[in-house]
Structure formats: C-alpha cells, structure tokens
N, C-alpha and C positions, 0 to 999 in steps of 0.2 A: 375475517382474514386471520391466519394464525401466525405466529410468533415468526418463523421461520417466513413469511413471505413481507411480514414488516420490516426483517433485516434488509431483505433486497429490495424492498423499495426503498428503503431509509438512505442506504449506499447510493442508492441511485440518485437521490435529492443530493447527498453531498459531495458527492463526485462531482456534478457540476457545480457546485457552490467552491469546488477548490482551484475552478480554472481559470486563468489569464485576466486578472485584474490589472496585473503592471503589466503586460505588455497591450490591450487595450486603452489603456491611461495614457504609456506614453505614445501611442498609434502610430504616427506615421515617420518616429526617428527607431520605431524598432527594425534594430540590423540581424536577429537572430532570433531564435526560440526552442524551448528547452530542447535538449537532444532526445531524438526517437531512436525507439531498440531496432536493428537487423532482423534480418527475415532469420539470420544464421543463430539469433538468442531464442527465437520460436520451436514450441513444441514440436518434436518431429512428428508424434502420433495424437497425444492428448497428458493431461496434468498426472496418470498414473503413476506411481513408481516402476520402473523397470525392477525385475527379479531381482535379487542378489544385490540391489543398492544399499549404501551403510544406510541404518537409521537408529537412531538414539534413543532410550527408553523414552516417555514422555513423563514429564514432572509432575509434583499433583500442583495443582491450579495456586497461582499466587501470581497478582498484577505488575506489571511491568512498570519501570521508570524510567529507565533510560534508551536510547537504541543508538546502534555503532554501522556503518555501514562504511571501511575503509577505504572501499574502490572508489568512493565518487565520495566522500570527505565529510558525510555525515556523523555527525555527534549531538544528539540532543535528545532532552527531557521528554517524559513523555505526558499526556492528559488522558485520564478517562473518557468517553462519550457516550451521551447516553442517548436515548429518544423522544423528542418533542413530541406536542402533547396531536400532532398530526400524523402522530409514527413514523415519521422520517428521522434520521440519525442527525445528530448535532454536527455539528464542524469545527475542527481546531480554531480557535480565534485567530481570526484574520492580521490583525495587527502583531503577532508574535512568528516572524518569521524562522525560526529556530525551535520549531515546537512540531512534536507528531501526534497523533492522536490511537487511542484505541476503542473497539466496541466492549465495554465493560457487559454490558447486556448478553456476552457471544463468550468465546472460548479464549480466556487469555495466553499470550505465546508462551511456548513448549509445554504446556497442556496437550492431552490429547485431543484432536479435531484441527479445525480452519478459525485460525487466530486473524482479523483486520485490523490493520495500522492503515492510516489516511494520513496524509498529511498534503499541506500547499505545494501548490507549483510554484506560484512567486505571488506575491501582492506587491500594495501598491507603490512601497520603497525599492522593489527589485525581488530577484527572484528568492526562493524558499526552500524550506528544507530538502523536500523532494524534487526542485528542481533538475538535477543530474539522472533520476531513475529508471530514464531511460535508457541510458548507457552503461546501465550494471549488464555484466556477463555472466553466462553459463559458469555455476562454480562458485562465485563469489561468496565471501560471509558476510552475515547480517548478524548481530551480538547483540542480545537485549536481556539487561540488569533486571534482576526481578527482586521484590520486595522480602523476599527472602533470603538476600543474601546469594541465591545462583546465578549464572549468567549460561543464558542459551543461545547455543550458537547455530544457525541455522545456513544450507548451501543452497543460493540459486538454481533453481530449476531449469526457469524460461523468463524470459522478457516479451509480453505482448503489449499490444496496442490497438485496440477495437474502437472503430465509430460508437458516436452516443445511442445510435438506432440496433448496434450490434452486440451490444453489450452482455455476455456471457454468464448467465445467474449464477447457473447450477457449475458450469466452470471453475467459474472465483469463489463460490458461496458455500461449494458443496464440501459435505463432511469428510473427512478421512477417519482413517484407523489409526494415523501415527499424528506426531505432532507437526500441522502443518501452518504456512504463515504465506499471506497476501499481504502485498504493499501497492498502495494505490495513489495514482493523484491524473491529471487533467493529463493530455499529450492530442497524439493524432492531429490535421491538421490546422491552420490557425488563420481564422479572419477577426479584420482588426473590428470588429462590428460587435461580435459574439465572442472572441475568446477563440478556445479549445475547441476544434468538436468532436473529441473524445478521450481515450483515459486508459493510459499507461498501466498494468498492472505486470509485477514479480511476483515470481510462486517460488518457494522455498520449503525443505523438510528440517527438520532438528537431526543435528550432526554429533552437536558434543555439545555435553553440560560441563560447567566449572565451578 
C-alpha cells in the first residue's frame, strides 16, 4: 500500500475515533447535537477553484500552532499527528477539548497542496473544538499561526457532510496546485448507540498571508 493511500485510510480510522463520545455518554438527556452545514454551504459543482478566484502565493512549508476560526469562536493550539504502527493516523487526545490536530506526515497549512486539520466533536465533558463546524459559511476565515512567524489566512469554500460509507477520498485527500486546507470532524446523523454516522468536512484555499 503506498503512502498516499495510508493517508486515507488513516483519516478514516480517525475520523470515526472523533465522534460522539459526550453525546453517547450522556444518551438519553441529549437535547441537541452538533449543527450540520446546508445544502446552500455545498459545492455547486465540485472542490475546483472557479476561474479568476483570489488565491495567495503558497509559503514554503513550516508547521502550524495555532488555528483561528471566528465565525463559530474557535481559538486553539494546535498538535502534530502522526501514524500508528497500523498506518492509521493518530487522534487528538481525547481528554483536551480545546485542541486540533494536524497530518505532520502530509502538507502543512498554506504550503502548497491539501493541508488536514482534525479535530473533536465533543468528548466526554461536552462538546469540542470542532463542535460548531458545521455551521461555518461559504466565505468565512480560517487563520492559522505558523511557526514562523506567518499567519495564513484561509476562505471557506464549501461545507459538506458525507455518510461514513460515502466518504469522499480523492475529494478531501486530493492534491491541488495552490495552498489548499480541510477541516474535519464527526457530523451526519446521530444514534445514541454508535455516535455519529458520519463526518462534517470544510474546504478552504489560502487568501492572505500576514
């Protein structure tokens, strides 16, 4: 199996390992569960850039620490991830609800290529960083500090939401030409047995450096 297809499976081990812990926990006083994106935040064609959209040079490669997402009140550190010794991608530690994670193995944000950030839906004190990301809009900025000193600022694309059986490889996985950024966690809909059954993902391009 080559490099490239142990990313997507790895994703796909932790994708499910970020869903519905606290709201399976607390079962049957859950009154709500994370907000899911609109059909109206979904690609109208696919993840392409349209012609003539801004896009920002791409940096050269240096790891990120922090990530900003102001629409839905995210602010927090960030972790490396890397791949267990069964090729699957690690997971933000569960017990750090204020924490996202990245594939340090893959292309770090505003680099050029498909940069992943993962982070929790909730665990088992309530919900987690990425709990809201279903309800980022078309537009929105994503801002993430990088260890040099830059901060890149990246604009929403699309907001989708795919079954765990639907789950889109080469969609979410696949390369670009410019600096591109996925953000992922659990969503779609929810039994109190199993969790999530499936997984919220924002596409994003690099807008502006600072």
């Amino acid at each position: 199996m080559d490099r490239t297809a142990l990313k997507a499976r790895g994703w796909l081990v932790v994708i499910a390992a970020l869903c519905g812990t606290w709201l399976v926990h607390i079962g049957a006083a859950v009154r709500t569960v994370a907000p899911q994106p609109s059909a109206a935040e979904a690609f109208a064609a696919g993840p392409e850039l349209r012609p003539g959209t801004p896009v920002a040079e791409p940096l050269r490669s240096s790891g990120p620490v922090r990530i900003r997402i102001p629409g839905i009140g995210v602010d927090a550190p960030m972790t490396g991830l890397g791949l267990g010794a069964d090729g699957s991608l690690d997971a933000p530690p569960a017990g750090n609800r204020n924490l996202a994670g990245w594939f340090e193995g893959g292309t770090p944000p505003g680099a050029e290529g498909t940069a992943i950030v993962a982070g929790h839906v909730d665990n088992a004190q309530g919900p987690s960083v990425f709990y809201a990301l279903g309800s980022l809009k078309k537009g929105a900025a994503v801002e993430i500090d990088r260890r040099d000193g830059r901060t890149a600022v990246f604009s929403v694309d699309a907001v989708e939401v795919y079954g765990k059986d639907d789950f889109p490889d080469k969609r979410v996985y696949g390369a670009t030409a410019h600096a591109s950024l996925r953000l992922i966690t659990c969503g779609g809909g929810f039994d109190r047995e199993t969790g999530y059954q499936g997984n919220v993902v924002a596409y994003a391009h690099l807008t502006e450096v600072r």
